[in-house]
N, CA, C and O atoms as a CHARMM CRD file, in Angstrom:
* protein
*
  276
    1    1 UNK  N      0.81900  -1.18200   0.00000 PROA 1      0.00000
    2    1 UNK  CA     0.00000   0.00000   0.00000 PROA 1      0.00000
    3    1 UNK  C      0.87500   1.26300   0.00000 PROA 1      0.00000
    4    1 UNK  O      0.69400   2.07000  -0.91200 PROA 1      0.00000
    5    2 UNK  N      1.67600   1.47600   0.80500 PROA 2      0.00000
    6    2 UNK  CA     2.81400   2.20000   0.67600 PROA 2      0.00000
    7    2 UNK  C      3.61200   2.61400  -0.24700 PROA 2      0.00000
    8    2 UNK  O      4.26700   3.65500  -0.31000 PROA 2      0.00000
    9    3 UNK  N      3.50700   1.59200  -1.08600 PROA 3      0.00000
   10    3 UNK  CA     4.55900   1.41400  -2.32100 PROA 3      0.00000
   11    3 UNK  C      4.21600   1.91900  -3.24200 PROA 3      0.00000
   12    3 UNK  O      4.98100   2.57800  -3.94600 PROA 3      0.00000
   13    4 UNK  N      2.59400   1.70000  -3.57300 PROA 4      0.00000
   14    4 UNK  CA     2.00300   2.63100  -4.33000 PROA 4      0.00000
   15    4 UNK  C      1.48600   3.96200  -4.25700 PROA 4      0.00000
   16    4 UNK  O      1.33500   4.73700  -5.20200 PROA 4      0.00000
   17    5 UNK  N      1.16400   4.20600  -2.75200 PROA 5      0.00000
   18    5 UNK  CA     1.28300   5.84000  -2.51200 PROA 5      0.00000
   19    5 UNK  C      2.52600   6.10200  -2.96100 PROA 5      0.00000
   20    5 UNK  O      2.42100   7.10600  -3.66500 PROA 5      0.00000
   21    6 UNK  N      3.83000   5.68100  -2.92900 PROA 6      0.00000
   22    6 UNK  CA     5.12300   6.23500  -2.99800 PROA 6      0.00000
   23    6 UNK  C      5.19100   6.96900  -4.20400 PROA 6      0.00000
   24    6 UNK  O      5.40400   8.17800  -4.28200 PROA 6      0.00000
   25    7 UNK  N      4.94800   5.96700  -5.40300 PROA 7      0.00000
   26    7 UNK  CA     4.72300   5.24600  -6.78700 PROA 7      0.00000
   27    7 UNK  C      4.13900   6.52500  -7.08800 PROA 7      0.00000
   28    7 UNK  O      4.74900   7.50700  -7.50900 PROA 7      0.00000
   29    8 UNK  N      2.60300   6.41700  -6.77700 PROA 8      0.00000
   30    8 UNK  CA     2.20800   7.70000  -7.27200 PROA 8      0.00000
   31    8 UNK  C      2.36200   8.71000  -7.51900 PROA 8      0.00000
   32    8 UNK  O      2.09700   9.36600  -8.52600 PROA 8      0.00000
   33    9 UNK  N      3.09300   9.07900  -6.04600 PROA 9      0.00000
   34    9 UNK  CA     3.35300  10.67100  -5.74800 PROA 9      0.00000
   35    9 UNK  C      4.62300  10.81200  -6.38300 PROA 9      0.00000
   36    9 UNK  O      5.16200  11.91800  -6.41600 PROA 9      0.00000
   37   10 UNK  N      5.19500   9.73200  -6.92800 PROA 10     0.00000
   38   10 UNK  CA     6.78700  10.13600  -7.86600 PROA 10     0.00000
   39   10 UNK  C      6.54800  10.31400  -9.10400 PROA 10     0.00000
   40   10 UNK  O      7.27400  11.04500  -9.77800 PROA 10     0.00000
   41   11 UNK  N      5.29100   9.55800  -9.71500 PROA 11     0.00000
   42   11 UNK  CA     4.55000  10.01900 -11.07100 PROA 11     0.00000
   43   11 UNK  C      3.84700  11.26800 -11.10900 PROA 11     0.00000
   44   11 UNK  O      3.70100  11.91700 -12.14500 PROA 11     0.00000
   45   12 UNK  N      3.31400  11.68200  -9.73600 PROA 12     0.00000
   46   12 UNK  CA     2.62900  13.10200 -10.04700 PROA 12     0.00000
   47   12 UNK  C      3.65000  14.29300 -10.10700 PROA 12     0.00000
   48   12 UNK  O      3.46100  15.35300 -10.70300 PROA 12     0.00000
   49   13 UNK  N      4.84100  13.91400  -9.34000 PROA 13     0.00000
   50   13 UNK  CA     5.55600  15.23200  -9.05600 PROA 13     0.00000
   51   13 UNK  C      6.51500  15.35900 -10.59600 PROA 13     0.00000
   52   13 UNK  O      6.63900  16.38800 -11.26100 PROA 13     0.00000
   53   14 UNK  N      7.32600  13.53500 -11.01400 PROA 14     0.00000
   54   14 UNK  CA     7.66400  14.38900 -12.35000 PROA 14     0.00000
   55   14 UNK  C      6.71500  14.72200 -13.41400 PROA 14     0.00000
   56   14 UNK  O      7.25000  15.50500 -14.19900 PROA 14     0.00000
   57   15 UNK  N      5.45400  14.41800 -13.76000 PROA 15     0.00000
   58   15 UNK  CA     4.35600  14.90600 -14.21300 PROA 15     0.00000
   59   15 UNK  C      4.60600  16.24900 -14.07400 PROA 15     0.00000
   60   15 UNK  O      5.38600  16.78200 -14.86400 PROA 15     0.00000
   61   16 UNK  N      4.12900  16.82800 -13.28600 PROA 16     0.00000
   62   16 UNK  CA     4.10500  18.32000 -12.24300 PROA 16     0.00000
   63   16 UNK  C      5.30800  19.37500 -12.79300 PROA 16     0.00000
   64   16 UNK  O      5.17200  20.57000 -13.05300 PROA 16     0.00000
   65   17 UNK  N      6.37400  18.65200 -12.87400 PROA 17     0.00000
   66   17 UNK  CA     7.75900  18.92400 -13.05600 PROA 17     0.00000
   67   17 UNK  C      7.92400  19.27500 -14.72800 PROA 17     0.00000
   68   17 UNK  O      8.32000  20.35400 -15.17000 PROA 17     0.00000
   69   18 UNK  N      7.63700  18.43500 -15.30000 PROA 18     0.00000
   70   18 UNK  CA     7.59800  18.43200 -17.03900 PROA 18     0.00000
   71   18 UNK  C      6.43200  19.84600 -17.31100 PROA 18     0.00000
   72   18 UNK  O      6.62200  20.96000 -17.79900 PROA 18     0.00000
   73   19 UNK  N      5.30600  19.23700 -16.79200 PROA 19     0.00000
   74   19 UNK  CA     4.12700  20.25300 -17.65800 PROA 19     0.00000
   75   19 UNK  C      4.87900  21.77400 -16.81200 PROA 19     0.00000
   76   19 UNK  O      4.98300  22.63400 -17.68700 PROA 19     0.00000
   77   20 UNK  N      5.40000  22.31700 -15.44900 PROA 20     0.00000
   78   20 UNK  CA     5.85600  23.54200 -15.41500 PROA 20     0.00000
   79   20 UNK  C      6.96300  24.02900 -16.32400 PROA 20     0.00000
   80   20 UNK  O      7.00900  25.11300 -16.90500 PROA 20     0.00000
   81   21 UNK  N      7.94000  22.94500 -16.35100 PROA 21     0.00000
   82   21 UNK  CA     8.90000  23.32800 -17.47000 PROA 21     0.00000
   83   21 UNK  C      8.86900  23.64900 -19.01100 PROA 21     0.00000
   84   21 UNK  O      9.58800  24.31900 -19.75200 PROA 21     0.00000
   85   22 UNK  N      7.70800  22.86900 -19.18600 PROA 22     0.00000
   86   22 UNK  CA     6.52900  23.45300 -20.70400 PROA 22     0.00000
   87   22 UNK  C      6.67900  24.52400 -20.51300 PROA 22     0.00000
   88   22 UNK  O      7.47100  25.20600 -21.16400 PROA 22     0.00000
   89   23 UNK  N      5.69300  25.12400 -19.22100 PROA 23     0.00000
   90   23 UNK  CA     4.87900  25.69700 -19.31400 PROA 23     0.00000
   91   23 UNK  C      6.10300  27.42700 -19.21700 PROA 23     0.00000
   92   23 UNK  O      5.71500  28.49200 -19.69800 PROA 23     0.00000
   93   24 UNK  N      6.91800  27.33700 -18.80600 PROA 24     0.00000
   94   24 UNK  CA     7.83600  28.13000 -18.73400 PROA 24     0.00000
   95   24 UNK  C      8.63900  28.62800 -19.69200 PROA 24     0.00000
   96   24 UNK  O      9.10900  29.76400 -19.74800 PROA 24     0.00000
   97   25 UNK  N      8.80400  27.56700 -20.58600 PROA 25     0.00000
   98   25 UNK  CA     9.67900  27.58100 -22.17100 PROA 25     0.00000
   99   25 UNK  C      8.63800  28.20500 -22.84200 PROA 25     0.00000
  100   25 UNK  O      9.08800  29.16900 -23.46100 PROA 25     0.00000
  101   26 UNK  N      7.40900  28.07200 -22.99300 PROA 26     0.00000
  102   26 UNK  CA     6.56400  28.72800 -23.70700 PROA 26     0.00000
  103   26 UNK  C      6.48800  29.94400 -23.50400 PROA 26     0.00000
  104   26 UNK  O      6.23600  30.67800 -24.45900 PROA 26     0.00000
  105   27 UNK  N      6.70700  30.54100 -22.06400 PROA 27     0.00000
  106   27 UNK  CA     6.73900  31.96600 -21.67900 PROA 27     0.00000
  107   27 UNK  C      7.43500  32.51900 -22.32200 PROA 27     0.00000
  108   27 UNK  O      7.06300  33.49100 -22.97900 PROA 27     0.00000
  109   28 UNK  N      9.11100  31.90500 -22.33500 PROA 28     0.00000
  110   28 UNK  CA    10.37200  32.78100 -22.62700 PROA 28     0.00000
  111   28 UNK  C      9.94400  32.72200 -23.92600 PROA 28     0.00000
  112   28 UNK  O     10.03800  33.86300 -24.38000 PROA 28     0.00000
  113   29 UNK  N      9.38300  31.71900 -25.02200 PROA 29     0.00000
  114   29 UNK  CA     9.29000  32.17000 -25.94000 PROA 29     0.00000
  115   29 UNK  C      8.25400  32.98000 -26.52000 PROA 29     0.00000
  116   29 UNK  O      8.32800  33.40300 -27.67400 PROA 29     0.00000
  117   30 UNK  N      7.58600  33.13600 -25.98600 PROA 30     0.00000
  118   30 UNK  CA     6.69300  34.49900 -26.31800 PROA 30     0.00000
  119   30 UNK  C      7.04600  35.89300 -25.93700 PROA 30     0.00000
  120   30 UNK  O      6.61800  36.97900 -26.32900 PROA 30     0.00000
  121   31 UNK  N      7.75900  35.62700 -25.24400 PROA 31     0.00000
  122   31 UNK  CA     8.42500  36.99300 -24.53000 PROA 31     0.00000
  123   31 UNK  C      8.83900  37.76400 -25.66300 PROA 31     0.00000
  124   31 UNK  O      9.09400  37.30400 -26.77600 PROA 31     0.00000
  125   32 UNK  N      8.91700  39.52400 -25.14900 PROA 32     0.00000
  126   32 UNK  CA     9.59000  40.40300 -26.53600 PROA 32     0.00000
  127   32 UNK  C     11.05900  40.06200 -26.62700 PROA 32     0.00000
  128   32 UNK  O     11.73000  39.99600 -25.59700 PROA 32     0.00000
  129   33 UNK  N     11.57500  39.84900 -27.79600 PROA 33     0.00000
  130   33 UNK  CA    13.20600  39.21300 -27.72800 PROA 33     0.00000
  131   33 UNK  C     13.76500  40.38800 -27.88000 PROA 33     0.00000
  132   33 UNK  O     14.95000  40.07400 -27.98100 PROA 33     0.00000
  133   34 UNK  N     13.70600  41.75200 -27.98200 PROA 34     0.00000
  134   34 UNK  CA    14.08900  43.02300 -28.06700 PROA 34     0.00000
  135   34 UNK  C     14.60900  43.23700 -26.75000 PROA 34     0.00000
  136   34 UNK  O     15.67900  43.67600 -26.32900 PROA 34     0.00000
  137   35 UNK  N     13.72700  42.87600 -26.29800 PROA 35     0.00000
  138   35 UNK  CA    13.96600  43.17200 -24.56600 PROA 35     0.00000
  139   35 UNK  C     14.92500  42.47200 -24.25000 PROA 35     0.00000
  140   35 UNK  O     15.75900  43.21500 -23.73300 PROA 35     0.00000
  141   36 UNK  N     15.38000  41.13700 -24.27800 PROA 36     0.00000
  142   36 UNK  CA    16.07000  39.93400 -23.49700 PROA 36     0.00000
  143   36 UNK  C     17.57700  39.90600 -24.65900 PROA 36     0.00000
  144   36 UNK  O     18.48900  39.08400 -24.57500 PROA 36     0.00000
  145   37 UNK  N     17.48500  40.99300 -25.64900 PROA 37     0.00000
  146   37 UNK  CA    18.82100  41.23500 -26.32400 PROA 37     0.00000
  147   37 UNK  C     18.90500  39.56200 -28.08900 PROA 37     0.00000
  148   37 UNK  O     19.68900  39.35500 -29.01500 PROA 37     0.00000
  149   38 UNK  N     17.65300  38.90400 -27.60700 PROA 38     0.00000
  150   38 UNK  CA    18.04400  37.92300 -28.31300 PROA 38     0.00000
  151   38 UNK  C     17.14900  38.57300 -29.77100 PROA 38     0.00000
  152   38 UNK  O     16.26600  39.43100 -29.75200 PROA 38     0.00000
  153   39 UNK  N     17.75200  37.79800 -31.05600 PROA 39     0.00000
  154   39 UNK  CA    17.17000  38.18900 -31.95500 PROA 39     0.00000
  155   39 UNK  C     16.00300  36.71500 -32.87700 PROA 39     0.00000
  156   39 UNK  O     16.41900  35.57000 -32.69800 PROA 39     0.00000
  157   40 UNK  N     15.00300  36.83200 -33.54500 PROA 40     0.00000
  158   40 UNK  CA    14.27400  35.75700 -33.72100 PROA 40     0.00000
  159   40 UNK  C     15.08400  34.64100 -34.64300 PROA 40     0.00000
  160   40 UNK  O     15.94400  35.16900 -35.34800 PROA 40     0.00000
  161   41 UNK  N     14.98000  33.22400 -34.77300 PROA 41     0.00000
  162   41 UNK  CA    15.58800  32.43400 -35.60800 PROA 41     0.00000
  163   41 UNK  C     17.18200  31.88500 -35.43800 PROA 41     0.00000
  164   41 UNK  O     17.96500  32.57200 -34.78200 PROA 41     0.00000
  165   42 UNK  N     17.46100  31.09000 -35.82700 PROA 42     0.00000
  166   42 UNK  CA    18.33600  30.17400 -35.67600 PROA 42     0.00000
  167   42 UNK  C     19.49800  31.02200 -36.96500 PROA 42     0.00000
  168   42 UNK  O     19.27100  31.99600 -37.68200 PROA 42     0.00000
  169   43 UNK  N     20.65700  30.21600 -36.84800 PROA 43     0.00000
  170   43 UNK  CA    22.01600  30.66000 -38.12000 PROA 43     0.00000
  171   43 UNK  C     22.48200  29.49600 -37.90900 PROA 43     0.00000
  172   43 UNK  O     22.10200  28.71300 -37.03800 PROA 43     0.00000
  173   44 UNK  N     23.66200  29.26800 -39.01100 PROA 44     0.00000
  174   44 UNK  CA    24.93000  28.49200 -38.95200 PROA 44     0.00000
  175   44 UNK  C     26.37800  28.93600 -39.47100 PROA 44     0.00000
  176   44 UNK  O     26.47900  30.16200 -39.47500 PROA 44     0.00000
  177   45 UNK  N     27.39200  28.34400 -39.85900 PROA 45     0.00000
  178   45 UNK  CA    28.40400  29.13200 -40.56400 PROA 45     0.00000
  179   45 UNK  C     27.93700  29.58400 -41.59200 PROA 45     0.00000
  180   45 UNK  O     28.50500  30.60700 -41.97400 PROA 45     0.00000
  181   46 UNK  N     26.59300  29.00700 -42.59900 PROA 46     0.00000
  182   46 UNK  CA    26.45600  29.36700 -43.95300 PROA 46     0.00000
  183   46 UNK  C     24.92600  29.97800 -44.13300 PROA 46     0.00000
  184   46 UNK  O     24.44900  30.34600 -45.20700 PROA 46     0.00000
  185   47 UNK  N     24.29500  30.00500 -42.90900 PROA 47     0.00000
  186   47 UNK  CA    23.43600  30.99600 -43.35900 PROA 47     0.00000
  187   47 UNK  C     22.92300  31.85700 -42.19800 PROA 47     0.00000
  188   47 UNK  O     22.51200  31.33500 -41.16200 PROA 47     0.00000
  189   48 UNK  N     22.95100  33.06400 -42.36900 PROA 48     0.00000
  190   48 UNK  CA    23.18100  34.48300 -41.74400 PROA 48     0.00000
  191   48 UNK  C     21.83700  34.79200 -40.93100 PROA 48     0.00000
  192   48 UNK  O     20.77400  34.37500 -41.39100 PROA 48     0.00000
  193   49 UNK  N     21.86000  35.44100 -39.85300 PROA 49     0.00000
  194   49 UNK  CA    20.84900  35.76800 -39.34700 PROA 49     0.00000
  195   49 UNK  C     20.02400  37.07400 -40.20800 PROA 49     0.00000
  196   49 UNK  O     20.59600  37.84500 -40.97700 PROA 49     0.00000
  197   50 UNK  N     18.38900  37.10700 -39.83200 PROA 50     0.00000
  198   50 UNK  CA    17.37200  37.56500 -41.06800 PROA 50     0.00000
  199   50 UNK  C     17.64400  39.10200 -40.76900 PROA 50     0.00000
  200   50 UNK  O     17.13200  39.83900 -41.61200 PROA 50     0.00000
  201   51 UNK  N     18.19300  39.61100 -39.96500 PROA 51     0.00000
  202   51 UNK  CA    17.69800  40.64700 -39.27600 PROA 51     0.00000
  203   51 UNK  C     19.61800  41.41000 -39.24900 PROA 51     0.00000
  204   51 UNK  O     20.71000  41.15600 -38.74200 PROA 51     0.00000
  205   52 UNK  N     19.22800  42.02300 -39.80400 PROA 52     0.00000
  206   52 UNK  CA    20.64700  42.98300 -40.17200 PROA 52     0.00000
  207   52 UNK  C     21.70300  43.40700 -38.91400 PROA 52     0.00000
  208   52 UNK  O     22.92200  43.53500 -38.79400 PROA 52     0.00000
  209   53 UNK  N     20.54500  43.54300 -38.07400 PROA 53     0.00000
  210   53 UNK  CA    21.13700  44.32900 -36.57500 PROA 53     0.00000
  211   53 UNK  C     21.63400  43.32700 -35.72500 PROA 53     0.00000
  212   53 UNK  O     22.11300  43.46400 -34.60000 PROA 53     0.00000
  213   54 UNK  N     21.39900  41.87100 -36.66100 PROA 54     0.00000
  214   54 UNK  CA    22.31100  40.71700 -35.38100 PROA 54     0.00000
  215   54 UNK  C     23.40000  40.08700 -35.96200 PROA 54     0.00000
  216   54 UNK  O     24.03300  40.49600 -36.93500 PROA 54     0.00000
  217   55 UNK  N     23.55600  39.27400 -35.45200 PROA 55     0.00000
  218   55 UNK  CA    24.92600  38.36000 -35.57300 PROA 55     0.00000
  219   55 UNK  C     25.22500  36.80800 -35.03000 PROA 55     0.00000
  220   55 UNK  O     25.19700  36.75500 -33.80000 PROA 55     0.00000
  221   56 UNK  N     25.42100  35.91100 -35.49200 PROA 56     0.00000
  222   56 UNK  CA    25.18500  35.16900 -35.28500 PROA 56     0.00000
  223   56 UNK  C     26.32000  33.62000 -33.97500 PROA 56     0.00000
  224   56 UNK  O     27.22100  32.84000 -34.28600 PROA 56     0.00000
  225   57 UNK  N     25.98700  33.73700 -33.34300 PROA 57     0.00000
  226   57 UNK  CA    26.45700  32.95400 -32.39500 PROA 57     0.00000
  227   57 UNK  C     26.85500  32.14900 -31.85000 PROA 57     0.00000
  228   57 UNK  O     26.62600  32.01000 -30.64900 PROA 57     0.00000
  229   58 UNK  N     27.70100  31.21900 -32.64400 PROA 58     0.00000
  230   58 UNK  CA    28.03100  29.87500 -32.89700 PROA 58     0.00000
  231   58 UNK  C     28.34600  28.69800 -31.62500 PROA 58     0.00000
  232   58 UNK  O     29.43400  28.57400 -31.06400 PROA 58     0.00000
  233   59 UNK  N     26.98200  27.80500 -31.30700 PROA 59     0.00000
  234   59 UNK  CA    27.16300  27.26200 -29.90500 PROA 59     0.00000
  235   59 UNK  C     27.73600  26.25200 -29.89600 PROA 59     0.00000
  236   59 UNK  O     28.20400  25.82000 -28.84300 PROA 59     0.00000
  237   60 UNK  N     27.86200  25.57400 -31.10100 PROA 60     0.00000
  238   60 UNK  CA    28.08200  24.03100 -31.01000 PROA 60     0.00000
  239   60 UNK  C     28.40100  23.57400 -32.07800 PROA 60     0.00000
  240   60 UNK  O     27.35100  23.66900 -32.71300 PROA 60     0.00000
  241   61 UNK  N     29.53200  22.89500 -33.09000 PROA 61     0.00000
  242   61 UNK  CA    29.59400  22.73700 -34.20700 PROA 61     0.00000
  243   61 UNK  C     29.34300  24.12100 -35.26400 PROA 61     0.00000
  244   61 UNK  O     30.00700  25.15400 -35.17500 PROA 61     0.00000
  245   62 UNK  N     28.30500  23.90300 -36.20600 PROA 62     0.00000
  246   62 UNK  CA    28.29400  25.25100 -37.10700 PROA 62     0.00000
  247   62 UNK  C     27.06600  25.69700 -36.82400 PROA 62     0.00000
  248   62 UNK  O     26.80300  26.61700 -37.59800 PROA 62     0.00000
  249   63 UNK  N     26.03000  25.44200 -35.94700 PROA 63     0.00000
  250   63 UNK  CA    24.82600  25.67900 -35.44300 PROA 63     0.00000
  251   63 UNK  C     24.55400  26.99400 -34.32500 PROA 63     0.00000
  252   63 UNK  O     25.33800  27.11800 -33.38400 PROA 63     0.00000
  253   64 UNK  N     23.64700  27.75000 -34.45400 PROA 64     0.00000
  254   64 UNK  CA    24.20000  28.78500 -33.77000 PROA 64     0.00000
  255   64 UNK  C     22.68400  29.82900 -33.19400 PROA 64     0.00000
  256   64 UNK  O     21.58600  29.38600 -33.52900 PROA 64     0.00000
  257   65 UNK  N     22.72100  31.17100 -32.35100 PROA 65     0.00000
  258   65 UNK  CA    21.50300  31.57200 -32.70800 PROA 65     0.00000
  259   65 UNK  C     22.12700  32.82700 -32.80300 PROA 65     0.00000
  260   65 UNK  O     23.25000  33.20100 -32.46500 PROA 65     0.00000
  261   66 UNK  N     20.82100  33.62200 -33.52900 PROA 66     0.00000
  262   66 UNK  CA    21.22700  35.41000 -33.29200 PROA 66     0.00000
  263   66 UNK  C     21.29300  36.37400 -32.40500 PROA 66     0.00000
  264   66 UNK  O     20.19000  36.55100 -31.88700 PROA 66     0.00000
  265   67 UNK  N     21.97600  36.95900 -32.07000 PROA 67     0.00000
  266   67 UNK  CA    21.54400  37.81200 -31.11300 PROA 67     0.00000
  267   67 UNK  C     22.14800  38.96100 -31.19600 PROA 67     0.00000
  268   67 UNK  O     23.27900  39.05500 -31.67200 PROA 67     0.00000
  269   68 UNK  N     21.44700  40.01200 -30.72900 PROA 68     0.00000
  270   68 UNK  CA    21.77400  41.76000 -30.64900 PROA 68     0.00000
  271   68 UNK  C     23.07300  41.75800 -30.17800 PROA 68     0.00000
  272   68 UNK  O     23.49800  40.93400 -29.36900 PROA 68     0.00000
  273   69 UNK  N     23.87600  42.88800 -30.78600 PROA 69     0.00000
  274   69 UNK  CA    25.50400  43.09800 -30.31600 PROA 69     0.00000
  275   69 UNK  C     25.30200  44.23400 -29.09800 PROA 69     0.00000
  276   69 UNK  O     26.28000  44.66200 -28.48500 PROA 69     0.00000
């Protein structure tokens, strides 16, 4: 009986855990990116961010994002 109260309450909390972390990523991405310095869309070495006023940021291999200087 125990085991499954345990059980449960470890399925509800990472449940709980996932849908806030959704629910949080969805925020930042709606957020104004003007504000937070970032610019919209992804780059790589070979193709340039859309937006003149950024630059592109290379995180990992040739993959990268834009962001305001």
């Amino acid at each position: 009986m125990v085991k499954k109260i345990a059980r449960t309450t470890l399925f509800a909390t990472i449940f709980a855990t996932i849908l806030s972390a959704g629910t949080v990523s969805a925020l930042q991405l709606r957020k104004d990116t003007s504000v937070a310095g970032f610019c919209p869309g992804s780059c790589s070495a070979t193709i340039h961010c859309s937006n003149s006023t950024c630059f592109c940021r290379i995180i990992s291999g040739t993959s990268g994002f834009c962001v305001k200087p």
